[in-house]
C-alpha positions, 0 to 999 in steps of 0.5 A, a space after each residue: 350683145 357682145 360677140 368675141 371669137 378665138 379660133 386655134 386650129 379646128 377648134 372656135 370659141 364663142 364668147 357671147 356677153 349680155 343678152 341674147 334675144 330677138 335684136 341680137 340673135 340675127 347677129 350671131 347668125 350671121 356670124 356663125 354662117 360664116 365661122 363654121 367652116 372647117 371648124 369642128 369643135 365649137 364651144 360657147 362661153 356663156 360666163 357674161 350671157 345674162 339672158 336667153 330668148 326664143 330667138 337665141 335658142 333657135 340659133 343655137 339649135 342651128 349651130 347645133 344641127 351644123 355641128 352633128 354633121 361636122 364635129 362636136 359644140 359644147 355649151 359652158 359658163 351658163 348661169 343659173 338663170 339661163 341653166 333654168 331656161 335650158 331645163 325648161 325648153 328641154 335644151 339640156 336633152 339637145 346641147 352638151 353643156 359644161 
């Protein structure tokens, strides 16, 4: 997975390419750790995430809980597939998403 973030003020975007599941999630963790402070819009771009496992939602969720204390996180570009998982997990009633 590939992780690109663009940071314009207070505002980060992360944009995430290829898969997101138990090898990878740790990585983003890491990265997100370090990038939320003073950030308080967070937005994913999920246009060349291709899958989504457990792990990965966990960090969402968790970005997710850092962001309601500190500004706003929006979800965009999500594939059908992953849209799918989102709609399964109960993730659309959690995450804004575009």
């Amino acid at each position: 997975m590939t992780i690109n973030k663009t940071q314009n003020g207070n505002e980060l975007v992360i944009s995430l390419t290829g898969r997101l599941d138990t090898t990878t999630a740790p990585q983003l963790d890491d990265e997100l750790k370090t990038a939320l402070d003073g950030v308080q819009k967070l937005s994913f771009d999920f246009s060349g995430l291709e899958y989504i496992s457990s792990a990965g939602l966990r960090v969402l969720l968790s970005a997710q809980k850092v962001m309601n204390k500190q500004g706003s996180m929006i979800v965009k570009n999500v594939s059908e597939e992953i849209s799918e998982i989102f709609e399964v997990t109960g993730f659309v009633d959690i995450l804004t998403i575009e």
